[in-house]
C-alpha positions in Angstrom: -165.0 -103.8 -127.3 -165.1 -106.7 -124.9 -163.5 -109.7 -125.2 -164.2 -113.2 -124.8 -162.6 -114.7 -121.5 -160.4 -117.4 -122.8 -160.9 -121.2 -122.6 -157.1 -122.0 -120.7 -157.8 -125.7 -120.1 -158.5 -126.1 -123.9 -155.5 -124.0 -125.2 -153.2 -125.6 -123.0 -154.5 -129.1 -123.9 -153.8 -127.9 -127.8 -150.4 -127.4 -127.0 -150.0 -130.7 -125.0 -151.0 -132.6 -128.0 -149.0 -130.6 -130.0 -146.1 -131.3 -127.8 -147.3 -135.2 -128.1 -146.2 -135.0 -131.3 -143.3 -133.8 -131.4 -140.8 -137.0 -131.6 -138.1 -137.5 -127.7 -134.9 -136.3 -128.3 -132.1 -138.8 -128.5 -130.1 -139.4 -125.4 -126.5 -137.8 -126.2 -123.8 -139.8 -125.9 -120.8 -139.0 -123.7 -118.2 -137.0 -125.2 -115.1 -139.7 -126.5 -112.0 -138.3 -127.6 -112.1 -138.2 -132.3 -110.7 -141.4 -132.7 -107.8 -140.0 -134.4 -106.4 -138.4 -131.0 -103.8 -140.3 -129.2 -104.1 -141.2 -125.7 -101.8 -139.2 -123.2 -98.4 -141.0 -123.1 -97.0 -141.4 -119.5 -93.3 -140.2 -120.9 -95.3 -136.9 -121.9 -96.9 -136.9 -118.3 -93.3 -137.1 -116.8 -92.0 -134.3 -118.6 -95.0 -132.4 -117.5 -93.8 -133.5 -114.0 -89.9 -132.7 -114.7 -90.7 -129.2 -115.9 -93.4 -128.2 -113.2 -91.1 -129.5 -110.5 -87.9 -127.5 -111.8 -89.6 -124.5 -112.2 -91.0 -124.6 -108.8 -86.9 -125.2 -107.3 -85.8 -122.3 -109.4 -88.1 -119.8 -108.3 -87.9 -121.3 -104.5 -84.3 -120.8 -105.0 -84.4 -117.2 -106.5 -84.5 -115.8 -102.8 -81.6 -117.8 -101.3 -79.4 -116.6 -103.9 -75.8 -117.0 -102.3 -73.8 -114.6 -104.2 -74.7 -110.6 -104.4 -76.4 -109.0 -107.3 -76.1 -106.0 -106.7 -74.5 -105.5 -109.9 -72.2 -106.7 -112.8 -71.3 -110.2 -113.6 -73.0 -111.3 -110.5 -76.7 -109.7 -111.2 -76.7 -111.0 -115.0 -76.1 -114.7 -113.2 -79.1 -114.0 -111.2 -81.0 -112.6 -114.3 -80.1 -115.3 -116.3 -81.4 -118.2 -113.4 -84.6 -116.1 -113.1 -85.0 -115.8 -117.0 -84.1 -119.8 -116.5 -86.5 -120.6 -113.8 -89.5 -118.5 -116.0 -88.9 -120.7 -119.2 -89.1 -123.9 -117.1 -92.2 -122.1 -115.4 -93.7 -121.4 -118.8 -92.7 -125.4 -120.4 -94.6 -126.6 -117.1 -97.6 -124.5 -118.0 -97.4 -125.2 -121.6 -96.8 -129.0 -120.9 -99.3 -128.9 -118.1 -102.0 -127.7 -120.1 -101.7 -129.7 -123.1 -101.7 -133.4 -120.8 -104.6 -132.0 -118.6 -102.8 -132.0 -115.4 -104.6 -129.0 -113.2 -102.2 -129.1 -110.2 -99.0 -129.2 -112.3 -100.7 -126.4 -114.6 -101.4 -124.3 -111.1 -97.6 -125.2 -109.8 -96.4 -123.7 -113.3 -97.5 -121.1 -113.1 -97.1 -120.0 -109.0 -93.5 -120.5 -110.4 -93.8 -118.1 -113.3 -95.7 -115.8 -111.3 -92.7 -115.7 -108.4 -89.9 -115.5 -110.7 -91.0 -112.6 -112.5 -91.7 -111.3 -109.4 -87.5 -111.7 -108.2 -86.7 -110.9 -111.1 -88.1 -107.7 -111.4 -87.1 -106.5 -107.9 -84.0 -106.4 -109.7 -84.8 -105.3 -113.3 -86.8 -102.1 -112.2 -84.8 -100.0 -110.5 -82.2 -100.5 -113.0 -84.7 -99.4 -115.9 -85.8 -95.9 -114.0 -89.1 -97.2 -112.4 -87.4 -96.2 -109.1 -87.1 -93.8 -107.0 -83.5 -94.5 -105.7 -82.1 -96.0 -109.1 -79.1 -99.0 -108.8 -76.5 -99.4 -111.7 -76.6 -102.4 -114.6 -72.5 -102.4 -113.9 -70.7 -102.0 -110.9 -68.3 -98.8 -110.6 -65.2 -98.9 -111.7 -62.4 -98.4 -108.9 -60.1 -96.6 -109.4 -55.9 -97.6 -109.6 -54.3 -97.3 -106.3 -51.8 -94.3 -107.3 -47.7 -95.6 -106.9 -46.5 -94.2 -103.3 -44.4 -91.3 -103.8 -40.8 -92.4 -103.1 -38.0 -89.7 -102.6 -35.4 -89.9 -105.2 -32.5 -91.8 -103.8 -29.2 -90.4 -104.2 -26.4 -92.8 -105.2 -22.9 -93.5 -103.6 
């Protein structure tokens, strides 16, 4: 069986006409917000702002903590201002995200990102993942014992 060699020019000029008749595609218009979607308002933007900044002074502030935490009262302060600086850190994100503001968005969440980081240094090796593990509460120490006095003899 042989074949016939094929006519290209006249097979490609069948699918040029066919391609003639095929009607142009409309431009597509650029992409406007439904018309039911209000704009971004500049309080909302502010907030954004507020919570992206505050989150950022918490978790810079983590490591200059001027008190100890090693354990007790004083640790469950510091918890509580790195549990504070990671909700402001995750409103920022949230708010950052939802009024399209990239550089607040990436600020957010630098400052989520470092206060988990604090605040586990001090979660873990209270929860075992150490090797050397600390205590949640501080020791108890002990009453100093009354001095031994020698029983006094009256006149």
């Amino acid at each position: 069986m042989t074949e016939q060699p094929r006519n290209w020019d006249k097979e490609l000029a069948d699918i040029d006409r066919v391609i003639e008749k095929v009607p142009a595609p409309a431009a597509v218009p650029a992409k406007l917000p439904p018309p039911g979607s209000p704009p971004v308002a500049k309080g909302s933007v502010a907030m954004t702002w507020f919570w992206a900044v505050l989150a950022l002074l918490l978790a810079v502030a983590l490591p200059l903590w001027p008190y100890g935490k090693e354990c007790g009262l004083q640790l469950f302060f510091y918890l509580g201002a790195a549990a504070l600086a990671l909700l402001a850190g995750a409103a920022g994100a949230v708010s950052s995200w939802a009024t399209r503001r990239g550089l607040a968005h990436l600020l957010s969440l630098l400052a989520l990102l470092w206060a988990g980081v604090m605040g586990a240094r001090e979660v873990l090796p209270r929860a075992g993942y150490a090797v050397q593990a600390k205590p949640w509460l501080c020791p108890a120490t002990p009453e100093p014992a009354p001095p031994a006095s020698a029983p006094t003899t009256g006149p």
